[in-house]
Residue, then its C-alpha position, 0 to 999 in steps of 0.5 A: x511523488x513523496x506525498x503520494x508515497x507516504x498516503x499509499x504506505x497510509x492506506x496500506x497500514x489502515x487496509x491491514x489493520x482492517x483485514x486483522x480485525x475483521x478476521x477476529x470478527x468473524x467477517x469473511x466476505x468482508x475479508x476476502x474483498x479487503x484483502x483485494x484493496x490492501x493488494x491494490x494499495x501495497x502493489x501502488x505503494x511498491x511501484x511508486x517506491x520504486x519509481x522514486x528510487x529510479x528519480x533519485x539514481x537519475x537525478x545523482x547521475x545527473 
């Protein structure tokens, strides 16, 4: 899970990335459907992080 993890937070920083420079471009359509993938992405990033904390609490408690 912590491939999965580090690729979301990847995909997360290229999105963002994306979003600045076509904002500075000009590009707005293009803007509005990046921000709806990098809302996607962090959301995933997020759950699986929070997914792996809940693992390691399982596996310490073990």
């Amino acid at each position: 899970m912590g491939i999965f993890n580090k690729i979301a937070l990847f995909f997360v920083v290229v999105y963002s990335v994306v979003i600045i420079l076509n904002t500075y471009l000009g590009e707005t359509e293009r803007v509005q459907s990046n921000v709806i993938y990098l809302l996607m992405n962090g959301f995933a990033y997020i759950v699986s992080a929070m997914e792996m904390e809940k693992r390691k609490v399982v596996l310490s408690n073990s």
